[in-house]
Every structure is written in structure tokens, then in C-alpha cells.
C-alpha positions as CSV (number, residue, x, y, z in Angstrom):
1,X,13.9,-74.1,133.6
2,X,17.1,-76.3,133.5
3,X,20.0,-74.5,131.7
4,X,20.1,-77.0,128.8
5,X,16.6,-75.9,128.0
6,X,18.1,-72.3,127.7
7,X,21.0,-73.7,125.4
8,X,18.7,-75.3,123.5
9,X,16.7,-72.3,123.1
10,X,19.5,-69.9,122.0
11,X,21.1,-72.5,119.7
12,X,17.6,-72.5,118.1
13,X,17.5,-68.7,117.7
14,X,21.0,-68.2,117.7
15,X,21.9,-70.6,114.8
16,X,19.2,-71.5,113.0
17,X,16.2,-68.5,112.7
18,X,18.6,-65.4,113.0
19,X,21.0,-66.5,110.1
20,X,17.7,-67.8,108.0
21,X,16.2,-64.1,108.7
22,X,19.6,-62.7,107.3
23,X,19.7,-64.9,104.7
24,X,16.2,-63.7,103.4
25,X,17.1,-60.2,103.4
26,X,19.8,-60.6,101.5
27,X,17.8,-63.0,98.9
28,X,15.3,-59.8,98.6
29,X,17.9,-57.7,97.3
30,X,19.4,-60.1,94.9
31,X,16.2,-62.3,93.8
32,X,12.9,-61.2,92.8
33,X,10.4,-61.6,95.6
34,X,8.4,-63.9,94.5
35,X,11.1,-66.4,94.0
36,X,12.0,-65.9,97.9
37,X,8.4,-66.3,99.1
38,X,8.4,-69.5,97.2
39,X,11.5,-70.8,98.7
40,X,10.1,-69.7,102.7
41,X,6.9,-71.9,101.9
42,X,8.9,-74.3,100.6
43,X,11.1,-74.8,104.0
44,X,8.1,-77.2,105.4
45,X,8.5,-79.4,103.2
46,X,12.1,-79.4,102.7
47,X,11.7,-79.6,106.9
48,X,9.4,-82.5,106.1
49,X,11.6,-84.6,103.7
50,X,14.8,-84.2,105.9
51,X,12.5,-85.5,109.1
52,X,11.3,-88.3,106.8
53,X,14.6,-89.3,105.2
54,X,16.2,-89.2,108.6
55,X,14.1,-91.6,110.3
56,X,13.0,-88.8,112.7
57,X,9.3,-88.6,111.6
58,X,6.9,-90.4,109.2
59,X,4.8,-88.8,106.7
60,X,0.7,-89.3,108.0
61,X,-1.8,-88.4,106.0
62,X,-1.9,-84.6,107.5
63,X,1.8,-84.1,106.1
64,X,0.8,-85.5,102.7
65,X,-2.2,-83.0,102.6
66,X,-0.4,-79.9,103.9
67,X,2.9,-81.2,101.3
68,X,0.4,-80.8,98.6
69,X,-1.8,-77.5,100.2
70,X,1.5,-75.4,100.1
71,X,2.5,-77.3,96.5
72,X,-0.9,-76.1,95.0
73,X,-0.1,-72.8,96.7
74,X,2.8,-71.9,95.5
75,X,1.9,-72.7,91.7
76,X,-1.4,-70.4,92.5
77,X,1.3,-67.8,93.0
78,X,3.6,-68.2,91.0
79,X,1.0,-68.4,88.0
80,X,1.2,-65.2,85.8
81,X,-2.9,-64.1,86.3
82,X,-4.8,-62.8,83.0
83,X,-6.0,-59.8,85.0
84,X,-6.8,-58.1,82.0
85,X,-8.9,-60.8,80.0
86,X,-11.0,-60.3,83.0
87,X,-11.6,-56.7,83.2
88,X,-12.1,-57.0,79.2
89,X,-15.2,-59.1,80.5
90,X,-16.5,-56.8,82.6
């Protein structure tokens, strides 16, 4: 493999995932958890909007659908449950 390909690599690792993986643990001890999960699943489609807006990418039909998959969800999270109306049914 040509050295570029390993700067590439450690740049990637190096400057990008490590600092997002540090970031994320410090989020958890300042934010509630679910407030950080819903920011990670929201990194695709912040990573999706920047491609788009940057000319870098278009958004097909399998974006649009997976844009709206981890919309739906992170409402379905998010979303206080009635747990107890339904073990009042049972």
C-alpha cells in the first residue's frame, strides 16, 4: 500500500473518529444519554446534508429513505412510552 494511503488512514482515525469517540464520552457525563444517542444517529444525516450541499454527492432515493428511517427512529426513541397504560391492560 502506497504511503498516502496510510496518511489517509491515520488522518481518518487520527483526526476525525478518535476526537468524535472523546467527544461522546465527555457528552455522557454532561448530557443525558438519550440526548447523545440522538445526536450519533443523527451524524448520517448531518454526513449526508454536508455531502449534498458540497456538491460531493446527490441525494438518491436510498438516502431519502434511510434520512427518514433514522428520522422516524429517533422520535420512536425519544417518545416517552405509556408503559404503564399497558400493563394496566393486561
Amino acid at each position: 500500500m502506497p504511503f498516502d494511503a496510510f496518511w489517509r488512514i491515520a488522518f481518518v482515525v487520527l483526526r476525525t473518529t478518535f476526537p468524535t469517540y472523546l467527544l461522546n464520552l465527555h457528552a455522557l457525563k454532561n448530557l443525558q444519554a438519550s440526548t447523545v444517542g440522538a445526536f450519533a444517529y443523527a451524524q448520517p444525516i448531518i454526513a449526508i446534508g454536508y455531502e449534498v450541499y458540497t456538491g460531493n454527492g446527490e441525494l438518491d432515493l436510498v438516502k431519502a429513505v434511510a434520512f427518514l428511517l433514522i428520522l422516524v427512529g429517533v422520535y420512536l426513541v425519544s417518545k416517552k412510552s405509556n408503559i404503564n397504560k399497558i400493563y394496566r391492560f393486561i
